[in-house]
Every structure is written in C-alpha cells, then in structure tokens.
C-alpha positions in Angstrom: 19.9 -14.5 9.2 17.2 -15.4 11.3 13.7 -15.8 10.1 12.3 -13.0 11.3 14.6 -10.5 9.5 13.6 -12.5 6.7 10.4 -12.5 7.0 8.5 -11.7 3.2 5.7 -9.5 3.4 2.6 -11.7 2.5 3.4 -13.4 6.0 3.9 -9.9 7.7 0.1 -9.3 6.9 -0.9 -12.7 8.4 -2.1 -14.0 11.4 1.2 -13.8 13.8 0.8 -18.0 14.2 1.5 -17.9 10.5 4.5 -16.2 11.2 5.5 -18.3 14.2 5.1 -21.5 11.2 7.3 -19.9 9.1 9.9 -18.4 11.0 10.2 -21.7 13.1 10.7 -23.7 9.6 13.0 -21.5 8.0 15.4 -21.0 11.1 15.4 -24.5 11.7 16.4 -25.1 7.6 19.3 -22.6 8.3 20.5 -24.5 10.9 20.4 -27.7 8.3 21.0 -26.2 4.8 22.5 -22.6 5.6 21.1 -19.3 4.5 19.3 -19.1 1.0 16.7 -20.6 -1.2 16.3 -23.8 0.3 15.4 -22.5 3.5 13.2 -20.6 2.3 11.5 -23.7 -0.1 11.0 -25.4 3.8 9.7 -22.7 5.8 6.6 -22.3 2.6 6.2 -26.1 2.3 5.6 -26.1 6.2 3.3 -23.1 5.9 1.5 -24.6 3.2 0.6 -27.4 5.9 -1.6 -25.2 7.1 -2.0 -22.2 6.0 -2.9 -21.3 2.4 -2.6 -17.5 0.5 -5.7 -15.4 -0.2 -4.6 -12.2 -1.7 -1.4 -10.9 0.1 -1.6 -12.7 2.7 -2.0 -16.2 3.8 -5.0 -18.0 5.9 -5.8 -21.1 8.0 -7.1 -23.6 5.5 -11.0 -24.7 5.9 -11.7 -26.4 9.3 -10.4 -30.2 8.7 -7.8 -29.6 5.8 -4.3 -30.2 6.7 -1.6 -31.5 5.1 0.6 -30.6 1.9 -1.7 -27.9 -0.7 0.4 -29.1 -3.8 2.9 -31.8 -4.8 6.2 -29.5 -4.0 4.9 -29.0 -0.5 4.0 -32.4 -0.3 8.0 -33.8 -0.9 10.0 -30.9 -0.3 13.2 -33.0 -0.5 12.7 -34.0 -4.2 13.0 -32.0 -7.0 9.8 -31.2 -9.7 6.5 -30.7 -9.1 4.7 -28.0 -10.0 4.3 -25.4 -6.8 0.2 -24.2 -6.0 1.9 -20.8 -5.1 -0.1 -21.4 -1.9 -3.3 -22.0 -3.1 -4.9 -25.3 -1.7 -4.7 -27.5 -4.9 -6.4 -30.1 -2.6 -9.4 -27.8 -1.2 -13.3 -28.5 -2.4 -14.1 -26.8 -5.3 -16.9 -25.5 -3.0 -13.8 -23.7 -0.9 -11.9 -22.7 -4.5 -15.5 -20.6 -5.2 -15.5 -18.9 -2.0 -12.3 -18.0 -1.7 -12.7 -16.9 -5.7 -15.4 -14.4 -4.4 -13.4 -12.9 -1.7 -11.0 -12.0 -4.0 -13.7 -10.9 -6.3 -12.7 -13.2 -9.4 -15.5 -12.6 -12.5 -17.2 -15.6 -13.8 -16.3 -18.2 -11.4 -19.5 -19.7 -11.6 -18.7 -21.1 -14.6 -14.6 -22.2 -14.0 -13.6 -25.8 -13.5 -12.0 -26.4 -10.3 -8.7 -26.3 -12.0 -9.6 -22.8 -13.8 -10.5 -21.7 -10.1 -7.0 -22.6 -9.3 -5.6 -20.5 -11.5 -7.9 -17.2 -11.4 -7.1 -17.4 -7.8 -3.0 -17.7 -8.2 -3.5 -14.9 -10.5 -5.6 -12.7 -8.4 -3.0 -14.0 -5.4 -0.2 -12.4 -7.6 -2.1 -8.9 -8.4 -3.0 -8.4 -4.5 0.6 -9.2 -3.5 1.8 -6.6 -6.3 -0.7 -4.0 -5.1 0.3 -4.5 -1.6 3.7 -3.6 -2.4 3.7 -0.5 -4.1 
C-alpha cells in the first residue's frame, strides 16, 4: 500500500515536507522489505532525521541538528535500542525546556535533561490520544 494511504495521523498534522520524508521512506521500504512493520520502523527512523514530535505532530529539529534523535533511528538495521518516540534524545537541554513549555509540562525548571525527556514523550502521548478522539 503506498505511503500515503498509510499515512498515521501525527504526520497528517505536520508540515507536508514531513510527509513527503515519510512517505518517500516508507514506499521505498516496501519496495525492499514488503508491506508491514518494518517499513514503517524506516520511514520513522528517516523522519527522525529531521524532524522530531511535539504533541501530535512532528517539527523541524532546532536550526543545526540533524542526524539520528535516538539509538533505533540511529541503526535501523539492528535490533535493540531503546526508541526516543521522536523526541530528540540528542537536543540541548536548553531545546528539551522549550519545547517542555510549549507543551505546557509543570515543573520543568527543576527536571534533569533526561526527566525532560520523558515528561515530554509523556505529554507527546496524551496530545496524540487527545487528537484522536
């Protein structure tokens, strides 16, 4: 099925070069690995290149960062690894705060970088739920 009928929703409330990212990913893992999961594992890891999720739906990292945003993006190939779930594990804390106040995260003056991390994974998962009902 091409990667536009398959299209999940966080990436159908982003920026259409976003979309373009994914789409051209995924149909190109079809065309390698046929239909399913693993396609799907591709067309992420190349989104995650650039593009990194804020709420339900996903944004160009900070001017500058490129490149994988956790260790399963970084070797999609190999097995393990823990996935960022699109957040940019390898942002400035600086960036993790920001993006922590955008999605209006309590007390993240006082979170480590990797307790940013995970308030904003968790607030990434609430928006997405919300968006869907």
């Amino acid at each position: 099925m091409p990667g536009q009928e398959e299209l999940p929703s966080t990436l159908e409330r982003s920026a259409e070069e976003a979309q373009r990212t994914w789409i051209k990913a995924h149909d190109s893992a079809v065309e390698e690995y046929g239909e399913g999961e693993r396609a799907h594992r591709v067309a992420f890891s190349a989104l995650k290149h650039k593009y990194e999720k804020v709420g339900y739906h996903w944004e160009r990292k900070e001017k500058g960062r490129k490149g994988p945003s956790d260790p399963r993006a970084a070797r999609p190939r190999q097995g393990g690894g823990r996935s960022g779930e699109g957040v940019d594990e390898q942002a400035s804390k600086q960036h993790l705060y920001d993006v922590a106040g955008r999605l209006g995260i309590q007390g993240r003056s006082r979170m480590s970088k990797p307790e940013l991390l995970e308030a904003i994974r968790k607030a990434n998962r609430s928006e997405t739920r919300r968006a869907r009902m």
